[in-house]
N, C-alpha and C positions, 0 to 999 in steps of 0.2 A: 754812477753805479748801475750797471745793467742787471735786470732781474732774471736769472737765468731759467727758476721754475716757472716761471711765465712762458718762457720761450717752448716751452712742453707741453702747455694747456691749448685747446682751441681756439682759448680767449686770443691769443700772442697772433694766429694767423684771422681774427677779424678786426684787430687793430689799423689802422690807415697807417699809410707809412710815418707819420709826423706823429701818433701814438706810440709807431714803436721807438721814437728815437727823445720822447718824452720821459728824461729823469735826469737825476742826479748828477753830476760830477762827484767819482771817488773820495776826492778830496773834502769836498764840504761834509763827511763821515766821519770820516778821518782826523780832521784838524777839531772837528767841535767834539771827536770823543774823547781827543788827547786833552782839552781844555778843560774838560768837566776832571780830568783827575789832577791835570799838573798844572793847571794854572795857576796864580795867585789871585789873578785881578782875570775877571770873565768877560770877554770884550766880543764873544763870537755869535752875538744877539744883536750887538750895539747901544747894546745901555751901558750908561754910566753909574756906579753907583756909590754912595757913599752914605753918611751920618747926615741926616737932616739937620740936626743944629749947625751943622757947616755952610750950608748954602740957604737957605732961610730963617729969615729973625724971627727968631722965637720959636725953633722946629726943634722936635724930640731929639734923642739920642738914638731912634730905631736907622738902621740901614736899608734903604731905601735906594729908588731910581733916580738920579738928576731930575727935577723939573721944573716948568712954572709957575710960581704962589698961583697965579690968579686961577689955576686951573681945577681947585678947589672951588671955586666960586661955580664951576657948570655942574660938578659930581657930589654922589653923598657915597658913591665908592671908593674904597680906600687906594692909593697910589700906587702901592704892590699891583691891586687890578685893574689899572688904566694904564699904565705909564710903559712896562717893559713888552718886548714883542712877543707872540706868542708860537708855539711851535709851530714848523712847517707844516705838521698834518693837522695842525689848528687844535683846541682847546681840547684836552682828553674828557673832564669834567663836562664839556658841552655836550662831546661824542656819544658818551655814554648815557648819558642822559637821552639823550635823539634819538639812542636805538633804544631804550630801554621802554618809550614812548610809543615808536613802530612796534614791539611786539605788544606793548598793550590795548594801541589799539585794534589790533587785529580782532579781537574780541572773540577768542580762541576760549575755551572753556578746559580748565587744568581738569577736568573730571572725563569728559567724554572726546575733547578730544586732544590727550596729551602729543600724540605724537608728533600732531600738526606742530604744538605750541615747540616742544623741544626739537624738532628740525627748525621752526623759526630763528630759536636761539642758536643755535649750532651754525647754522651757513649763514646769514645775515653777515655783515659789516658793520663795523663803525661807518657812519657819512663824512664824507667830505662837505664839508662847508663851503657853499659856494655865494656870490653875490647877489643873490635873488633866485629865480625862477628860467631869465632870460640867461643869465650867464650857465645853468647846470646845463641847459640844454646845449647850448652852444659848447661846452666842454666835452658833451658826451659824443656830439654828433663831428667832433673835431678828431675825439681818437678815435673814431670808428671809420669815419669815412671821408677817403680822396675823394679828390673834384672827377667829377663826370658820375662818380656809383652813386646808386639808389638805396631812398629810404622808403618805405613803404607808408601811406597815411591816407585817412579817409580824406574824401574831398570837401566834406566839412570840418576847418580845421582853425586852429587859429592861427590869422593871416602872419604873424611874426616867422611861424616855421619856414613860409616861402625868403624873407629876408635872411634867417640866419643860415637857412640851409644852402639854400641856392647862392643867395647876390654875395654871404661873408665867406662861405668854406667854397663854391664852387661846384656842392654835389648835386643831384635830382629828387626830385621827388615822385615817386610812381602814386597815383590815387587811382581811389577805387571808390564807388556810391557806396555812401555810409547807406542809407536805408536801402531797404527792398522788402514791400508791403508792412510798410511802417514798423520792421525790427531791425537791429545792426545786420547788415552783411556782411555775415560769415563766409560766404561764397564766393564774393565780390573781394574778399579779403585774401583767401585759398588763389582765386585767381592769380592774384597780382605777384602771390609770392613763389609758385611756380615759375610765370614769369621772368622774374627778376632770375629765379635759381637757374635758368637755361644760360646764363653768362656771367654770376659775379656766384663768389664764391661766399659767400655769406647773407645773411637775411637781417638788413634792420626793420624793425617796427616804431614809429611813436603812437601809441594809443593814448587815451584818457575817458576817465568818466566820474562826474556828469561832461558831456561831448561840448567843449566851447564850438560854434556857438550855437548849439541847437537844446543843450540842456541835458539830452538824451541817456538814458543808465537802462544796461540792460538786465535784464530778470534773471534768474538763477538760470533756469532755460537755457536762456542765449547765450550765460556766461560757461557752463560749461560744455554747449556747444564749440565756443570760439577755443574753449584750451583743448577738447578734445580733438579737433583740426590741428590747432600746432603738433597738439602731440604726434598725431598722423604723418602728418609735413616732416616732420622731422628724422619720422623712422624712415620715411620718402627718399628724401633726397639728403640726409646726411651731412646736412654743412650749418656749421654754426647759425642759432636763432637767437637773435637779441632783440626785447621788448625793454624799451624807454616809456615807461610810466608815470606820464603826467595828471600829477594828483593836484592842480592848481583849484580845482574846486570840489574835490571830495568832501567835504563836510556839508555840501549843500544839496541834499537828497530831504524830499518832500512826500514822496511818494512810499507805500508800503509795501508795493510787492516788485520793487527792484533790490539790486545787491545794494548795501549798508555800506559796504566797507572797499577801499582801494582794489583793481585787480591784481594788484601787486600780491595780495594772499596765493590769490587761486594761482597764479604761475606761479608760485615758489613750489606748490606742490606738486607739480610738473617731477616727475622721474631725471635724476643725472645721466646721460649719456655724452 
């Protein structure tokens, strides 16, 4: 199933080719929405189901998923939530929960400053649930970018991003010196992305902070320094800006007068264009 409002968004043209051809077959739509109304027996998940006292001695009369007695023996959750698979977009009850956690911690104030808080709510997403840390990145960085383009990243970075980016997907990486007189560079950042814009037709970013492995979190200052540059950059040179924000170790802030909270706040408040 091809997303055709997508194909009208900016997002459709900073896609990698192997992004845009990421979806669905019509048919797996199609056949699981005819089965939720006419089927008898639901087989388009691959559970079996039936009456517990049918396949285990001494099991209720509740309808349940086929499974194995012992496997009571590892869980104190009930069998309904272990045993059947779970949607393709992954657990709604998780999702909502996940976002509902990101806007709390934002630590947004409903009195002074609402508007932040309900544009948070408003364009947010539910998440995708990925396999850790290493696999979201590795997902993000697969629909954005063919082999040969550039991602943009300081030269202090965690060394993983050189494996996933470069030696699994085939793309680049452009760096640029994180410090310059012992604050993030902004400059050295502006650089790199001009840069990049004289030949590829979009701008990734991975940033994070605290900075693996330096520790590094910059102060209200530097943070909106750095978004008032994108902002800049952007009315520049006009081509899609994506920032991948790796929050791997956001909750480890020690210090009182850096930012508290993910950059992911302060670029959401970034202007739509």
């Amino acid at each position: 199933m091809e997303f055709e409002l997508v194909k009208k968004t900016p997002l459709y043209n900073a896609l990698s080719e192997q992004g845009k051809r990421i979806y669905l077959p019509q048919g797996v739509f199609h056949w699981s929405g005819r089965a939720k109304k006419e089927a008898e027996i639901m087989g388009t998940l691959g559970s079996a189901f039936g009456y517990e006292k049918d396949f285990i001695e001494g099991g209720s009369s509740e309808w349940v998923p086929f499974y194995l007695e012992d496997i009571k023996k590892y869980t104190k959750l009930s069998i309904n939530e272990v045993v059947p698979y779970p949607q393709i977009s992954g657990l709604e009850e998780l999702k909502t929960l996940w976002k509902k956690w990101v806007i709390k911690k934002s630590k947004y104030v409903e009195d002074s400053e609402l508007d932040k808080l309900n544009r948070l709510k408003d364009f947010i997403t539910t998440p995708v649930v990925t396999a850790g840390l290493t696999n979201a990145i590795f997902l993000c960085c697969t629909l954005l970018l063919n082999p040969g383009e550039f991602i943009i990243s300081p030269n202090k970075r965690w060394g993983n991003y050189d494996n996933i980016i470069e030696k699994l997907i085939g793309a680049k990486i452009k760096s640029f010196e994180f410090f310059t007189e012992n604050k993030f560079n902004t400059q050295g950042l502006k650089n790199a992305i001009y840069e990049i814009s004289e030949n590829q037709e979009k701008i990734i970013l991975i940033l994070g902070f605290p900075n693996n492995p330096t520790g590094y979190i910059p102060n209200k200052e530097e943070m909106e320094e750095l978004i008032n540059t994108l902002r800049q950059i952007q009315k520049n040179i006009s081509k899609p800006i994506i920032v991948l924000v790796d929050d791997a170790y956001e909750p480890y802030v020690y210090s009182e007068n850096v930012i508290k909270s993910s950059i992911f706040y302060a670029l959401h408040e970034l202007e739509e264009d």
